[in-house]
N, C-alpha and C positions, 0 to 999 in steps of 0.2 A: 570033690566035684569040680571038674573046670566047667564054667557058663561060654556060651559060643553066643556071640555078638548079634544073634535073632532076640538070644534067652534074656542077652541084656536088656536090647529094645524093649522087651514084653515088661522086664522088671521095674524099668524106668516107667512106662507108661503106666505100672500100677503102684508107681512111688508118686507119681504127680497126682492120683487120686486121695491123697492126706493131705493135699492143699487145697484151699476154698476162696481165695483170692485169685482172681482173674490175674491180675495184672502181676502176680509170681508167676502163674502159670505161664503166659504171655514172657515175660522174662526169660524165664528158663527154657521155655521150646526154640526161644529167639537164639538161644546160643548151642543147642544141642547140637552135637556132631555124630556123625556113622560111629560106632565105638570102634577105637585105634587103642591096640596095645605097646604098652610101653613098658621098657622093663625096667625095675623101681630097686636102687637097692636099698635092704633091709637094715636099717642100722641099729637099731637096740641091740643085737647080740647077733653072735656068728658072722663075724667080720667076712665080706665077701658074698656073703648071701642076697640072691635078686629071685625078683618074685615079677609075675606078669599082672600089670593092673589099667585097666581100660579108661581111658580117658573117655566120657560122655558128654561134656560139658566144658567148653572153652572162655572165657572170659582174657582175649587180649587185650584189654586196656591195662588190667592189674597183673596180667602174665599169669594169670592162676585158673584151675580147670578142679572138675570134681570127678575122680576117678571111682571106680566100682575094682577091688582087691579081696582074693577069697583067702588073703595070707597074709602074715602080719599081724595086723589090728584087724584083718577082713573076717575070721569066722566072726567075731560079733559088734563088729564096727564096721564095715562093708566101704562107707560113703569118705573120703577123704578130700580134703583140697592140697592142692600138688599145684607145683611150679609148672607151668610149659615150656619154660626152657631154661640153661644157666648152663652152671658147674654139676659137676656129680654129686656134689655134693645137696645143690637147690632141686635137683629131680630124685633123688632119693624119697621115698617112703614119706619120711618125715617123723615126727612126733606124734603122739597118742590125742592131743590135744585137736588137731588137724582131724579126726577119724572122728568118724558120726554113725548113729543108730540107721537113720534115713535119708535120701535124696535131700528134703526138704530141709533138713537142719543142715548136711555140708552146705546148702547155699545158703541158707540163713547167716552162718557164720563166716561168711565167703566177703570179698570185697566187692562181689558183683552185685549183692544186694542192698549195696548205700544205692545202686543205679537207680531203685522203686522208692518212690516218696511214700512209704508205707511204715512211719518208722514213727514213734510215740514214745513222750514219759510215762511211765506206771507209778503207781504207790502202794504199799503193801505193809502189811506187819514187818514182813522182816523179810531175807531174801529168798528163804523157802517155803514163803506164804502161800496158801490158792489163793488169797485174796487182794489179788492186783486192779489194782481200777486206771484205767488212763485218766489224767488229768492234760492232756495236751491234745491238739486234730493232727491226725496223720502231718507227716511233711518228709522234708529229707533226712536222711542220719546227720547231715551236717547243721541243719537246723535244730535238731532235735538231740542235737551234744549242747550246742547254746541254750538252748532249754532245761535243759538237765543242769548247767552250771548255776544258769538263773535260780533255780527253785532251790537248788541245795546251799544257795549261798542268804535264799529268801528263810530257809527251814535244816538247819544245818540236821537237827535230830529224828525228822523223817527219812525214809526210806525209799528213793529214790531209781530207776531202772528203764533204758531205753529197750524196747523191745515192739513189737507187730502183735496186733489182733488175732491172727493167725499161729503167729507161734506162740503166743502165750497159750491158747486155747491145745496146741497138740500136746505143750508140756501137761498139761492135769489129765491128757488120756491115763485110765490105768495101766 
């Protein structure tokens, strides 16, 4: 199936309904762009190989944008963060690690999301606990890395995890 840059908007706009925080929303609309094809090469395997993947989502401060790709990692990773510009080698595809379920999680894992002071310690059995409780008030990712040093240096044997209200909550969807 190739998606035509309408289907995308449609998709994007029903990928920002699995966020409940205003101010990712607010975020993310803030940096959306017309979807621009970019052609991506594929580097796991079949040296030479390029694939078309749309850039939606700009972020030039970090140089990094969230493309929509139905190849590669796209039949079931769709969401990728991608350089905007560089070598052939920095606009390439990327890594599997880079490639996400939804909209939401490539920016969560994105650098454009330290921008929202929406970032907290959690605590937990263990790290594939459901049972996360924040122990910190929202603040920056940069604050909330000091925080995280803080506690683990106060409680070396707990279990410690910076993450969002939000995304914790999409991860225990079934």
């Amino acid at each position: 199936m190739t998606i035509s840059p309408s289907q995308l908007k449609a998709l994007v706009e029903s990928e920002l309904t699995l966020i409940h925080d205003a101010r990712v929303i607010d975020h993310i609309c803030h940096h959306l762009i017309e979807p621009e094809m970019v052609v991506r090469e594929w580097t796991q395997e079949d040296e030479g190989q390029t694939y078309p993947c749309w850039t939606v989502f700009k972020h030039l401060p970090s140089n990094s944008g969230i493309a929509y790709c139905e190849h590669g990692f796209g039949p079931v990773m769709p969401w990728g963060i991608v350089e905007l510009s560089g070598t052939a080698a920095d606009m390439a595809i990327g890594m599997d690690f880079n490639w996400h379920f939804t909209l939401a999680e490539g920016w969560h894992n994105s650098m454009a999301s330290a921008d929202v002071p929406i970032w907290r310690v959690f605590t937990g059995r263990s790290p594939d606990s459901d049972d996360w409780h924040p122990v910190t008030p929202e603040d920056t990712w940069q604050s909330a890395g000091v925080n995280l040093e803080h506690l683990r240096r106060q409680n070396p044997a707990a279990v410690y995890e910076i993450d969002t209200e939000d995304y914790i909550r999409i991860r225990r969807l079934p």
